[in-house]
Structure formats: structure tokens, C-alpha cells
C-alpha positions as CSV (number, residue, x, y, z in Angstrom):
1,X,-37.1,-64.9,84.5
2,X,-39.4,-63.2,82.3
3,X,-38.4,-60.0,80.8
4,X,-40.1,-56.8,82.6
5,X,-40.8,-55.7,78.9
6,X,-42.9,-58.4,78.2
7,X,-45.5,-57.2,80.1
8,X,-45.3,-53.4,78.3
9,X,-48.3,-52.8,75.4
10,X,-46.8,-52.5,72.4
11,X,-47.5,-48.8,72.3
12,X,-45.3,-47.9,75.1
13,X,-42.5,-49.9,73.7
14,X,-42.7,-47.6,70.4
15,X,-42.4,-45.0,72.6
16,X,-39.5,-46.0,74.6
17,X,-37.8,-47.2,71.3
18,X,-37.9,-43.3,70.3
19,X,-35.5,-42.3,73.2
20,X,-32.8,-45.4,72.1
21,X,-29.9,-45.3,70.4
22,X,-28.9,-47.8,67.6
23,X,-26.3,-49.1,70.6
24,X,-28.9,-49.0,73.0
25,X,-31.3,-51.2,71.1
26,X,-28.9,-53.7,69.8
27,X,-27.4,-53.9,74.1
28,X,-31.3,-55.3,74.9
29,X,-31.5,-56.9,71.9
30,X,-28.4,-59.3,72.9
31,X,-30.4,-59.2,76.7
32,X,-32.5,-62.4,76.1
33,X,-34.8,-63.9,73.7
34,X,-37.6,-62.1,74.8
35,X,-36.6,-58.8,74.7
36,X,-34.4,-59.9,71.4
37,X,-38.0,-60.7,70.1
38,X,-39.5,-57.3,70.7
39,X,-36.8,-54.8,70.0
40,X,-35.8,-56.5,67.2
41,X,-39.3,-55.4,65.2
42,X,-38.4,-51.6,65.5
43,X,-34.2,-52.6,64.4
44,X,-35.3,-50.9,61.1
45,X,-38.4,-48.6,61.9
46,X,-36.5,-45.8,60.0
47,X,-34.3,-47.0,57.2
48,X,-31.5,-44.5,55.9
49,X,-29.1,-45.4,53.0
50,X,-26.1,-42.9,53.0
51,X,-23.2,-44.9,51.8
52,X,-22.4,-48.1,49.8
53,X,-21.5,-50.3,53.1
54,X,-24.8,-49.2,54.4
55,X,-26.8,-50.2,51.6
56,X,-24.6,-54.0,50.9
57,X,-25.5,-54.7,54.7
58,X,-28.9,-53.8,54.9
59,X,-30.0,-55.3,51.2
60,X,-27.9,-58.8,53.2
61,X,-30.4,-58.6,56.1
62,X,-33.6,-57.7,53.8
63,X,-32.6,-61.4,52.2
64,X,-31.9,-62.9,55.4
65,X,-35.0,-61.6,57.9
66,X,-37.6,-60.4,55.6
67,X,-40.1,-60.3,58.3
68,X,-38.4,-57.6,60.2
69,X,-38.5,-55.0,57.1
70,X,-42.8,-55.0,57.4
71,X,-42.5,-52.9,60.2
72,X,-40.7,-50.0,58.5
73,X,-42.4,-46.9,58.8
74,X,-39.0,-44.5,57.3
75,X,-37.2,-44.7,54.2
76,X,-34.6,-42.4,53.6
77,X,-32.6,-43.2,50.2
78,X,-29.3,-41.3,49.7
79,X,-27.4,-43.2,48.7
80,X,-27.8,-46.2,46.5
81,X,-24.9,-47.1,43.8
82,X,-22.7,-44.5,41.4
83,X,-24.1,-47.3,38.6
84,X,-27.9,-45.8,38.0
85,X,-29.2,-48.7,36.8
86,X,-27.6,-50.6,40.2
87,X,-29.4,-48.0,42.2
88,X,-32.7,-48.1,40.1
89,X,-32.3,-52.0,41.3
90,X,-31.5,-51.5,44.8
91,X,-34.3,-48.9,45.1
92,X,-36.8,-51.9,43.9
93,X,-35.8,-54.3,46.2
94,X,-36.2,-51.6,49.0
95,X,-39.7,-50.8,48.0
96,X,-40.3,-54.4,47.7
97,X,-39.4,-55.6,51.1
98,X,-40.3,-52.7,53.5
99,X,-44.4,-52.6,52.1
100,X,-45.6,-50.7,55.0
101,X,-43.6,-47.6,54.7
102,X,-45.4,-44.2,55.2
103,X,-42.5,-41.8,54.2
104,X,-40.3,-42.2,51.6
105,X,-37.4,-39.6,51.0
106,X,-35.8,-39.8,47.8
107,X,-32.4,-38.1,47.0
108,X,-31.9,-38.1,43.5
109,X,-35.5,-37.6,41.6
110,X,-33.9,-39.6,38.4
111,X,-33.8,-43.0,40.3
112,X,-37.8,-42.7,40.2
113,X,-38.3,-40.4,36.9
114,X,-36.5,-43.1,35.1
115,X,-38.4,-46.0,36.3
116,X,-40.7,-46.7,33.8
117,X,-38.5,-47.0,30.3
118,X,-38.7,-50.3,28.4
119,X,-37.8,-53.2,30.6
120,X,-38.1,-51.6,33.7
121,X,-40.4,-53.3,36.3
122,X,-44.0,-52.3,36.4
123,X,-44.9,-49.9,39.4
124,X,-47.9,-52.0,40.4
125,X,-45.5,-54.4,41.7
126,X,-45.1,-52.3,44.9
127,X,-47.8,-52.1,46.4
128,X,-46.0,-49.9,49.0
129,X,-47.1,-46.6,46.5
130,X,-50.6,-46.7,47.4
131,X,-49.6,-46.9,51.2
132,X,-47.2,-43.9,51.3
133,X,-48.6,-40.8,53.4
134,X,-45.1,-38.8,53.0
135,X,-43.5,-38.3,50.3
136,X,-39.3,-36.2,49.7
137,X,-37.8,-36.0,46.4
138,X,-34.8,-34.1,45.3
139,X,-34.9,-33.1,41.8
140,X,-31.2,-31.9,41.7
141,X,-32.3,-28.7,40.3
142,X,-32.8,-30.3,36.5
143,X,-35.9,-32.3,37.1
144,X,-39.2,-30.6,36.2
145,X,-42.6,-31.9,38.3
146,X,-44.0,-33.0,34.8
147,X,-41.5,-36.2,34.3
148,X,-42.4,-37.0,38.1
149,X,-46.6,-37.4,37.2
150,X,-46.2,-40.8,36.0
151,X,-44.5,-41.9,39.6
152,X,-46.8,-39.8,41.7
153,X,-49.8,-41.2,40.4
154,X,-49.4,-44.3,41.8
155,X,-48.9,-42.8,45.3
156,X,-52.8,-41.6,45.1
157,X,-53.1,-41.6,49.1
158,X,-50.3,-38.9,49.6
159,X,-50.8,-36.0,52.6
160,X,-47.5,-34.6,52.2
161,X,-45.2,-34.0,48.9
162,X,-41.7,-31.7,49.3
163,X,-39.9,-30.9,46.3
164,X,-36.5,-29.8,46.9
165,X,-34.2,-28.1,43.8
166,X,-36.6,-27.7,41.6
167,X,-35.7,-27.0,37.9
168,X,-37.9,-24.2,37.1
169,X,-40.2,-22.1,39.0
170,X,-43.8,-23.6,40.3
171,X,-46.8,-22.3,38.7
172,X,-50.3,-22.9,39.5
173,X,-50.6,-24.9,36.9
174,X,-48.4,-27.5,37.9
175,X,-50.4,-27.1,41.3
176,X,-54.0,-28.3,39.5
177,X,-51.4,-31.4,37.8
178,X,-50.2,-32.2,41.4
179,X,-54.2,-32.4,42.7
180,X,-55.2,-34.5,40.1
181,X,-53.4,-37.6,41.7
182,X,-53.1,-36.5,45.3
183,X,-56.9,-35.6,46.1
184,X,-56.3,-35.5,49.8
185,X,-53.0,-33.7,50.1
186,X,-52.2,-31.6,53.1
187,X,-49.2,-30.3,53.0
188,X,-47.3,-28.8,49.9
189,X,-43.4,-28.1,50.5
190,X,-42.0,-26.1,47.0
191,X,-37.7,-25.5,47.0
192,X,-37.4,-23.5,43.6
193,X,-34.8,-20.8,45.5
194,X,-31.8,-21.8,42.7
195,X,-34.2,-22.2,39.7
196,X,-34.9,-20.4,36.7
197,X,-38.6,-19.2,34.9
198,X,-40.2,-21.2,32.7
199,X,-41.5,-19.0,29.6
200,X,-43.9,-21.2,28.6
201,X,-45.4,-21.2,32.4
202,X,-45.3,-17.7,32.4
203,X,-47.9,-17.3,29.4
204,X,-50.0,-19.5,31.0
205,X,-53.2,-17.8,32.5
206,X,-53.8,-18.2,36.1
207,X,-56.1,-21.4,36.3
208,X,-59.4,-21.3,38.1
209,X,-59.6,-24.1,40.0
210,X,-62.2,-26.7,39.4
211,X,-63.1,-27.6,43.2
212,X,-61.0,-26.2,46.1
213,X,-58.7,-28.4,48.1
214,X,-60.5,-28.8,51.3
215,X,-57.4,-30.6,52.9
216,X,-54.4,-28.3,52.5
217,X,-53.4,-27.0,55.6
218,X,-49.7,-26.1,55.0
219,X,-48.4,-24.2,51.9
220,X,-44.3,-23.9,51.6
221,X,-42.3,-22.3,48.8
222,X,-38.2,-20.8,48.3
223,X,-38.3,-18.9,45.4
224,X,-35.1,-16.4,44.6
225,X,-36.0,-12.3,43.5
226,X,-37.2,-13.2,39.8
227,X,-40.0,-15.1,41.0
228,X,-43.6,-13.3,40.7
229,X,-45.4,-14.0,43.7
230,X,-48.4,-12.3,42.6
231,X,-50.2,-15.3,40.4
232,X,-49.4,-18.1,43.4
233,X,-51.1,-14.9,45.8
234,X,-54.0,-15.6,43.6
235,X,-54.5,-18.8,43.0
236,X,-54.1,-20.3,46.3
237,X,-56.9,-18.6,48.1
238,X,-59.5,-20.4,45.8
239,X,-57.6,-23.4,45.7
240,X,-56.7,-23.8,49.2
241,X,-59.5,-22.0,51.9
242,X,-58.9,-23.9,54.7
243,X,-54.9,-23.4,54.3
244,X,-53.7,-22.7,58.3
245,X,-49.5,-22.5,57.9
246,X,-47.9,-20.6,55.3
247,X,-44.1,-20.6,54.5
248,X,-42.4,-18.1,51.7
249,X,-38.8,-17.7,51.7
250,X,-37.3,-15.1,49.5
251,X,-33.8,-14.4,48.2
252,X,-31.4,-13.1,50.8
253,X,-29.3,-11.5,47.8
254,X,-31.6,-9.5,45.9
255,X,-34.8,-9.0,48.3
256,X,-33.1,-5.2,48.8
257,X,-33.6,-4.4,45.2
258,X,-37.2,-5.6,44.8
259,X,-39.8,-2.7,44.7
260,X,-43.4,-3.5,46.0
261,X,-46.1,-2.2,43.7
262,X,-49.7,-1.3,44.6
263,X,-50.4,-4.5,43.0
264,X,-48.5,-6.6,44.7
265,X,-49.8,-5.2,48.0
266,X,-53.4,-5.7,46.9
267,X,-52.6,-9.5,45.7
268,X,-51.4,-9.8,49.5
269,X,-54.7,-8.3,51.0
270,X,-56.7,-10.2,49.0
271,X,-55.2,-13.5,49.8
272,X,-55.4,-12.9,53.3
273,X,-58.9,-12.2,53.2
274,X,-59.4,-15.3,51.7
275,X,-57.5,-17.3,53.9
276,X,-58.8,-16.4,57.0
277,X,-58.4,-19.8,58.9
278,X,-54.2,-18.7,59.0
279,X,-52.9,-19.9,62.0
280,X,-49.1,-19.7,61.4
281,X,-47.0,-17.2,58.7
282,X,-43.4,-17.8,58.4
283,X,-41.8,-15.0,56.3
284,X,-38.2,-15.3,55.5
285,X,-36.5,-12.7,53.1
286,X,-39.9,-11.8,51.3
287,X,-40.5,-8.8,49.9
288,X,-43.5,-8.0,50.5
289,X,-43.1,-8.8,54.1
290,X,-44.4,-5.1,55.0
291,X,-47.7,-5.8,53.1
292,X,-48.2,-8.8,55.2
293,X,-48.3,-6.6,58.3
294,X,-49.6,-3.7,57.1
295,X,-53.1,-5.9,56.3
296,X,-53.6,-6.4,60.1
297,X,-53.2,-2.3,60.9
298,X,-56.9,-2.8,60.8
299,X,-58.5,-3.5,64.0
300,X,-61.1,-5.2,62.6
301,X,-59.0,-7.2,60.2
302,X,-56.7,-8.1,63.5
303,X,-59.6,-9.4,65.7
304,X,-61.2,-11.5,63.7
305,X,-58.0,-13.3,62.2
306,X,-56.9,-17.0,63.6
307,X,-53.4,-15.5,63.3
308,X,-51.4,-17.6,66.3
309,X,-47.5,-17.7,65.5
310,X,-45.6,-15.2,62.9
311,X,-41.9,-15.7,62.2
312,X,-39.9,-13.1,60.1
313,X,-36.1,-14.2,59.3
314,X,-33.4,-11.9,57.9
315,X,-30.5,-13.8,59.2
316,X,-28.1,-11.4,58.0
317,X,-29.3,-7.6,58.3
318,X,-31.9,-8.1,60.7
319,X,-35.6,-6.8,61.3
320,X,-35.2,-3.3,61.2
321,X,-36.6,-0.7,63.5
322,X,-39.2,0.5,61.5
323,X,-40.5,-2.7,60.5
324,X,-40.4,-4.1,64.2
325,X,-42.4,-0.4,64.5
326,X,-44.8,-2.0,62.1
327,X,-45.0,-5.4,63.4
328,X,-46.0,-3.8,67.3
329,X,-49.4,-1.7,65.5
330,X,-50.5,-4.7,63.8
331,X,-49.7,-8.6,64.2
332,X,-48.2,-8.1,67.8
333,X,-51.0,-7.3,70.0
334,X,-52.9,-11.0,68.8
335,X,-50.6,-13.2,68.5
336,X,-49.7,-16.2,71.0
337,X,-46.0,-17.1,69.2
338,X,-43.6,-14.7,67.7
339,X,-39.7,-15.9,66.0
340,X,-38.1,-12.8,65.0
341,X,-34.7,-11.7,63.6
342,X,-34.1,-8.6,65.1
343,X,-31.6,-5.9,63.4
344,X,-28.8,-5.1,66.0
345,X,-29.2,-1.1,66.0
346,X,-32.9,-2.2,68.1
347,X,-30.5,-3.0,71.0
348,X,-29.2,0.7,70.7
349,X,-32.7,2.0,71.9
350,X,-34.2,-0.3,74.8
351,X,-36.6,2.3,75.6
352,X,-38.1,2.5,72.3
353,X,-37.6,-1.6,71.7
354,X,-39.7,-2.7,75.3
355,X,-42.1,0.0,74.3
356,X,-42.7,-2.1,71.2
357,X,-42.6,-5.3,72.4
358,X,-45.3,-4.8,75.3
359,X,-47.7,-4.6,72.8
360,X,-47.3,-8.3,72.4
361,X,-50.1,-8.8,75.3
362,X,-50.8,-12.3,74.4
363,X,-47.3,-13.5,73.7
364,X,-46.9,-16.7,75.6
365,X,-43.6,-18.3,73.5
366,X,-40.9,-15.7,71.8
367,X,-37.9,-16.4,70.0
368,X,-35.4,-14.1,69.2
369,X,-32.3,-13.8,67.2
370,X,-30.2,-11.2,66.2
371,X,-29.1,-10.4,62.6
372,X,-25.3,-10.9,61.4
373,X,-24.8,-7.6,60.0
374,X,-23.2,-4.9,62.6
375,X,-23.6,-7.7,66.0
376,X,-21.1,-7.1,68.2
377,X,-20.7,-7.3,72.2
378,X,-22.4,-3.7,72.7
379,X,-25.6,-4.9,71.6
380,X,-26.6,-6.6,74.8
381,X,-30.0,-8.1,74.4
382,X,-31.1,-7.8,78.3
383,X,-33.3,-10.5,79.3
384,X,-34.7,-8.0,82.1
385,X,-35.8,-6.1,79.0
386,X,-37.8,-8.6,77.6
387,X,-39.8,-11.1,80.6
388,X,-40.7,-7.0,82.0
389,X,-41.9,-6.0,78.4
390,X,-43.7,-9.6,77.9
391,X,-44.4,-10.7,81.7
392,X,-47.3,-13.3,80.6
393,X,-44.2,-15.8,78.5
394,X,-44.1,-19.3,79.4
395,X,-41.3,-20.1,76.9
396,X,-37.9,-17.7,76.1
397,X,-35.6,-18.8,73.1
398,X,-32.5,-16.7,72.6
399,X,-30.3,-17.0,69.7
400,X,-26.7,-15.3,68.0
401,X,-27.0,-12.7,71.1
402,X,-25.0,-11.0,73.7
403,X,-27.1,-11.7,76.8
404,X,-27.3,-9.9,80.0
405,X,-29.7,-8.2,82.8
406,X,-28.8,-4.8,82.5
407,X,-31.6,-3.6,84.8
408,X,-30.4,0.4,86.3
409,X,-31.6,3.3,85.7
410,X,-29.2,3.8,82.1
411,X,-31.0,2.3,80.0
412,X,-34.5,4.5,80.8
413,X,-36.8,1.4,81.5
414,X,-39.0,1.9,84.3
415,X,-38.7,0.7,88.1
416,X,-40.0,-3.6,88.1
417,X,-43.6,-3.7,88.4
418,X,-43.3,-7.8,88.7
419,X,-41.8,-9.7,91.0
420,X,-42.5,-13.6,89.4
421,X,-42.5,-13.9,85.9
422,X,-44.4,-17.4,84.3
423,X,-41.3,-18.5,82.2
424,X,-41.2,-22.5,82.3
425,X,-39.1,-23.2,79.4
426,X,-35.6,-20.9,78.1
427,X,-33.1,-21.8,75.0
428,X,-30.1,-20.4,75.2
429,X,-28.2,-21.0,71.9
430,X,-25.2,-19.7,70.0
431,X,-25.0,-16.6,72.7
432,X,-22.3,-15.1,74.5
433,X,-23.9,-14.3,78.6
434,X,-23.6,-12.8,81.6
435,X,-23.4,-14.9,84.5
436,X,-25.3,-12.3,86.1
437,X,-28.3,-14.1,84.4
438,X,-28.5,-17.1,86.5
439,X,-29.1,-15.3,89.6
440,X,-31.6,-13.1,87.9
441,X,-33.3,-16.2,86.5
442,X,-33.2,-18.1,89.9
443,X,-35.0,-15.1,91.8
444,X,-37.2,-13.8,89.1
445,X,-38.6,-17.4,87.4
446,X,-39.5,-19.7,90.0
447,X,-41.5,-22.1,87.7
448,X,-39.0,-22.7,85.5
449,X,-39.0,-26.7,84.8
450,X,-36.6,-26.6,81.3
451,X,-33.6,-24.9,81.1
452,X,-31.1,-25.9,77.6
453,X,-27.5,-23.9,76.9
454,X,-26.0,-25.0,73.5
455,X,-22.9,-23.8,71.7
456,X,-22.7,-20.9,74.2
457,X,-20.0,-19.5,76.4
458,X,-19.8,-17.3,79.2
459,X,-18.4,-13.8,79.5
460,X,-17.1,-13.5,82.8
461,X,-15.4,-16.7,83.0
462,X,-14.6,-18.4,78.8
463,X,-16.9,-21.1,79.8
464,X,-18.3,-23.0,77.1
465,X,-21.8,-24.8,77.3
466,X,-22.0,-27.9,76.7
């Protein structure tokens, strides 16, 4: 009898290979020859070498079944040998068998910085480079992006490059180095957070870029307090116009002690007015955070942006009051997705925090957390509070919170003017609830289709989810 999946395009069977396990595909595998045929050419879709068995076995089978490594698409490297010149060899005969991978992750940046020294085998002898589209190096926090150049120029056709542990602090210099030899680059993915300036870089002027990047759409950096994020404010609007997510994360430590000068603010106008096709800004302990919302006070400013989603992460103190103030006269009233860290003295005030979040009018997905700093079981984040503040939600994520209704006449909100909120979709992670919520849920959000509870427990009863 011939196997149902047989009859399946080979498009659907990728997608039902997504949803197995590596136990799962190795049970249909041993089904019959035809489904051990088929299953068996997605056995190494994603390739991941974290430990010295790992490797041995899967170098055995690259001898052994070459065939099945050309449909590859993931390389993940780890782990190769504590020898470096064992893993420089390992690395080679991964490249060379698995010549249709499209990401490569790389763990330690010297296997592929050190690839090129006298006797070493010539990089046009995989001619997997010129095929990757993604590409993850982790420079260990010693390796500069200059020693990498000779390596990346043989990936020409790259749309994404993250560099984690960077030695020294990016500059836009190194930016107009990095576009020399990835013309088409989308995405950009920077990890300097435990790195040092670099005083040559510094004297540098700010370059002027020759042509703009047309294809950059995403823009991510970690940078600690003694980075100056006034060049990089600069630079990328004329290098990047068409840039639509932006990611900064700032120093958790020091981001108290860091004053915001009229300059700094005017850098952060400026590049917003230049990158006016923003769809998406993900702030996490940046400074200048303030500046980014203060630039859409203007009404004029806030209609015409393509601001969508905003997330703002303090995991430890919070968003305070008057910044959440802030956020509700400017971003707030446009955009369709908010994540937000909230400070825990908010909760004190639910009259004052539902006044505030109503003016998120177009909200349709909201994610909340609550800081570290001062949480405790007082602070009850009501979920009556928020779908009555943002009736028009389809999806409610709730994290690090004390969840309940709390809906009489206590807390000062006015009488329900809803009877059926839209929710579809609610998160429930890390909290500690209510079971008062289910009921309220049940009545109150009839179209709910996804409900998830992770590492969760309830109040009432000690019950732990899952």
C-alpha cells in the first residue's frame, strides 16, 4: 500500500516537517520506504553542532549519505573541537557538504577570521558563501569587524549580518566597510553592550555616505552608557531612508546617570524626520527614550508617521508614571501594537493609568509587563482595567504580574460601557491570577479562539500552569 504522503506536494510536507520532532520524524522514517524516502531529505534541514558526539556523528553521516546534506537550509556551529585547527577542519567539511545553506551561525568568529593564513584552503572552494542569505557570528568580545572583511566578502549576497560581542564600539565607518560587500543587505543586528570605544574610531568624522542603502529595513544595536549615540543618529538617516524597524538597547546599570543634552534631542528629531517609513521602535534602557516620544507630541508629526508597534523595556524599575504620561500625548493615540514595561507604583493609581491607556484608540495587540523593582501582590494589574480602557484589542499578553478583575466601585473606574470585548488571542506568562479571571474572560470575550498559561500559578488554589 502506498504511503498517504506520497501523494502530498512537496510544499506541504515542509510544512508538516516544521511541527515534527527529531523522534517524530525518525518513527515515519522507519514507516516504509516511501515515507523513509521523503522524510529523510528534511533529517538535516537545520544542522546544530553543540557537543563533540554531535559533531563525530554527523561528520560519519556527511561521509556516508552526502546526498541528504544538499537539502540543508540551517547551520548552527557551536561547537566544533577544543583543537582550533580540528575545528577550522571540521568547519570546512561542513561548508563543503551542506552547499545550499542560507543561514549560517557561527559561535566563535576566530574559526572564520583565521581561515585564510598560509596553508589554509582557499574560500572559493565553497561555493556555499555566495549562496548565504543569513549570516551569525560571535566575536567573543575580542574580534574587531575589520579581521572579519576578508570572510564576508565572499558572502556578497547577504540580507542579514548579526554581530554578537563585539570588541569595540560600531562606528559608521565600519558601517560604509560592511556595504561595500553586502550591497543588498537588509537587516543589520550590532551586540557591542560589553565593549569598549575605539579612540581611533572616535576621531573619525562622520562619513557621508556615497549612495543610500535602499534595502535596509531593520537597524539593531546594544551598546552600554559610554556609547555616543549621537554620530550613528546621523548617519543612518542618509544611509538607510527606507529603514522600517529600529532596535537600541542601552545599559540597564548606568542609563540613570546619563544626562540628555539639547543636542542629543535634536540628533533624535532629525533622524526621525528622515526616517519616516518607521514602522516598528523597540527601545530598551535608552536614554533618550523621552526624546523619542516627545518628537510625536506634534500632531502633525504623529499623523503623518508609519509608526505601527513601539516597545519600551526597563525590566527592572519599570516605565514610570510620567513617562507612560508622555507615551499617552504622543505615540499612543496612532499606534496598532504597544510592549511596555510598566513601573509597579502605575498599579497604585488605576484611575489615572486607564485614563492613559484609552488614549491608545487604535491599539489592536498590547503586551504588558511589570518592572522588578517594588512588584509585589498589591499591585494587581486588573484585566477589567485594561480590555474597558482598550475595548477594540484582539490580542492581550501579560507578563511578571499579579492578575485580577477587580471591577467595584474602589478603584474609581466608571460603570462598563461594553458588554463583548474583540479579544481572540491572551498570554498569560510568569503571573500569579485570580481565578476570578476565567469567569470574567468566559462572559466578557466570546471570540476568544487562543488562550496559553506558562510558568503561572494560581492564587486561590497554588495551582501551577502547565
Amino acid at each position: 500500500m502506498a504511503s498517504p504522503f506520497s501523494r502530498l506536494p512537496l510544499e506541504l510536507l515542509e510544512e508538516i516537517d516544521t511541527y515534527l520532532t527529531a523522534r517524530e520524524r525518525y518513527q515515519l522514517i522507519l514507516l516504509d520506504k516511501t515515507s523513509s524516502k521523503i522524510f529523510k531529505q528534511f533529517l538535516y534541514h537545520l544542522i546544530t553542532f553543540n557537543s563533540w558526539y554531535q559533531v563525530e556523528k554527523i561528520l560519519y553521516n556527511m561521509e556516508k549519505e552526502p546526498l541528504l546534506f544538499e537539502q540543508t537550509k540551517a547551520l548552527d556551529i557551536r561547537y566544533l573541537h577544543s583543537h582550533f585547527h580540528q575545528s577550522q577542519r571540521f568547519l570546512r567539511i561542513a561548508l563543503e557538504f551542506c552547499g545550499n545553506v542560507g543561514l549560517l551561525k557561527v559561535g566563535n568568529s576566530s574559526w572564520i577570521s583565521q581561515f585564510y593564513r598560509p596553508g589554509a584552503a582557499d574560500l572559493s572552494d565553497f561555493p556555499v558563501l555566495p549562496k548565504l542569505r543569513k549570516l551569525e557570528i560571535n566575536c567573543g568580545n575580542w574580534q574587531m569587524i575589520e579581521n572579519l572583511m576578508t570572510f564576508f566578502s565572499k558572502c556578497p549576497n547577504l540580507e542579514s549580518l548579526k554581530l554578537l560581542d563585539l570588541s569595540y564600539h560600531f562606528a559608521p565607518s565600519q558601517a560604509e566597510l560592511l556595504h561595500d560587500v553586502f550591497p543588498s543587505l537588509q537587516e543589520l543586528c550590532l551586540d557591542c553592550i560589553h565593549s569598549g570605544p575605539n579612540l581611533l574610531q572616535l576621531m573619525q568624522p562622520i562619513p557621508i555616505p556615497d549612495e543610500p542603502c535602499a534595502f535596509m529595513k531593520r537597524f539593531s544595536l546594544a551598546a552600554d552608557s559610554r556609547y555616543d549615540f549621537m554620530p550613528l543618529l546621523q548617519y543612518i538617516p542618509q544611509k538607510y531612508p527606507n529603514l522600517e524597524n529600529l532596535d537600541l538597547t542601552g545599559d540597564e546599570v548606568f542609563v540613570r546617570n546619563v544626562q540628555i543634552t539639547e543636542e542629543l534631542e535634536s540628533a533624535v528629531y532629525q533622524f526621525l524626520d528622515g526616517c519616516n517609513n518607521l514602522k516598528s521602535i523597540r527601545l530598551v534602557n535608552v536614554p533618550s527614550t523621552d526624546s523619542f516620544l516627545g518628537y510625536y507630541m506634534d500632531p502633525v508629526r504623529r499623523n503623518s508617521s508609519s509608526l505601527e508597534k513601539l516597545e519600551l523595556v526597563n525590566s527592572h524599575v519599570g516605565v514610570s508614571s510620567d513617562r507612560f504620561n508622555l507615551l499617552s500625548w504622543s505615540a499612543m493615540p496612532s499606534i496598532k501594537v504597544l510592549d511596555i514595561t510598566l513601573s509597579p507604583q502605575i498599579l497604585h493609581n488605576p484611575r489615572s493609568f486607564c485614563y492613559k491607556l484609552r488614549s491608545g484608540v487604535m491599539l489592536k495587540d498590547l503586551r504588558i509587563s511589570i518592572g522588578q523593582d517594588g512588584r509585589s501582590s498589591s499591585n494587581i494589574l486588573s484585566i477589567h482595567w485594561i480590555l474597558e480602557s482598550c475595548p477594540s484589542l484582539v490580542s492581550l499578553t501579560l507578563d511578571s504580574s499579579f492578575l485580577g478583575v477587580v471591577n467595584d466601585p474602589v478603584t474609581g473606574l466608571p460603570l462598563s460601557t461594553v458588554q463583548e470585548y474583540n479579544l481572540e488571542r491572551l498570554v498569560i506568562t510568569n503571573c500569579t491570577f485570580k481565578n476570578e479571571i476565567w469567569s470574567y474572560i468566559e462572559k466578557h470575550c466570546p471570540k476568544l479562539k487562543f488562550r496559553f498559561i506558562n510558568k503561572s500559578r494560581s492564587d486561590d488554589d497554588g495551582s501551577r500552569y502547565p
